[in-house]
C-alpha angles and dihedrals in degrees: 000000000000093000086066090260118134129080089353092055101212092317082127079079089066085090073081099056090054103038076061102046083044093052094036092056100037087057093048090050095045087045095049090045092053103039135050109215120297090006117138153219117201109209101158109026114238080359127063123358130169107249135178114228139155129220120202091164123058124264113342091016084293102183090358097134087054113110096257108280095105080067087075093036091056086045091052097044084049092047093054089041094052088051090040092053097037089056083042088057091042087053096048125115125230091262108058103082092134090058094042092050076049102052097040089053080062101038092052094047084047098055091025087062094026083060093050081041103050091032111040109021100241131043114246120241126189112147103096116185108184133148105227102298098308100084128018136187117222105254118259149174145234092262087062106046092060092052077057096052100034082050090056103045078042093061092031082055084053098048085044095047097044084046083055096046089048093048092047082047083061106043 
């Protein structure tokens, strides 16, 4: 049990979840203070530029234009997802550390854009990835960036685990 496995499954990677929901809140907050809405810092010029925007949808502005009630729809979804995680990283064996650093990147991106969502209205958004004016990535933020990257050690665990499950079939 020296990895921090047993009755409490991999929740010791929890210290994740909340480096995450820490960093993810104190960029929000420096970006808000230094930038009115839609203002901009160009740091690589036709590339990346620091922007201030606000989401009231879901990714990629998903439901934005509705009058306000998928607010509540995203909180609660978060909500279920967060539960539904923490219970995941409690179950966890000793061995799974790829799957629970997995599952606390997207813990702490869930409760990092659930608490822009349930306090302010709206999830703030600031990284902003573009080529010139001719393509743009929706803006985002730290919070989700981590849900990104846990999804996708999350599907990179299931292809490995289904690779795993077909070798032992041959065996």
């Amino acid at each position: 049990m020296r990895d921090g496995a047993g009755r409490f499954g991999r929740l010791g990677w929890l210290w994740l979840t909340v480096l995450v929901l820490v960093v993810d809140q104190v960029s929000k907050a420096w970006f808000e203070a230094k930038l009115g809405l839609y203002d901009q810092i160009v740091v690589i010029p036709d590339l990346f530029s620091w922007t201030l925007a606000y989401n009231t949808g879901a990714a990629f502005s998903f439901l934005a234009d509705h009058s306000g009630w998928q607010r509540w729809l995203f909180a609660v979804i978060a909500i279920v997802v967060s539960v539904v995680l923490l219970v995941w990283l409690k179950r966890l064996k000793p061995g799974e550390t790829w799957l629970a650093i997995a599952l606390a990147l997207v813990l702490g991106g869930a409760l990092g854009n659930l608490y822009d969502r349930m306090v302010l209205g709206h999830v703030i958004d600031f990284i902003f990835v573009h080529w010139r004016n001719e393509w743009r990535f929706p803006a985002f933020n730290v919070a989700d960036s981590a849900i990104t990257v846990g999804a996708i050690m999350l599907a990179l665990d299931m292809f490995k685990s289904k690779k795993q499950t077909g070798e032992k079939a041959h065996d």
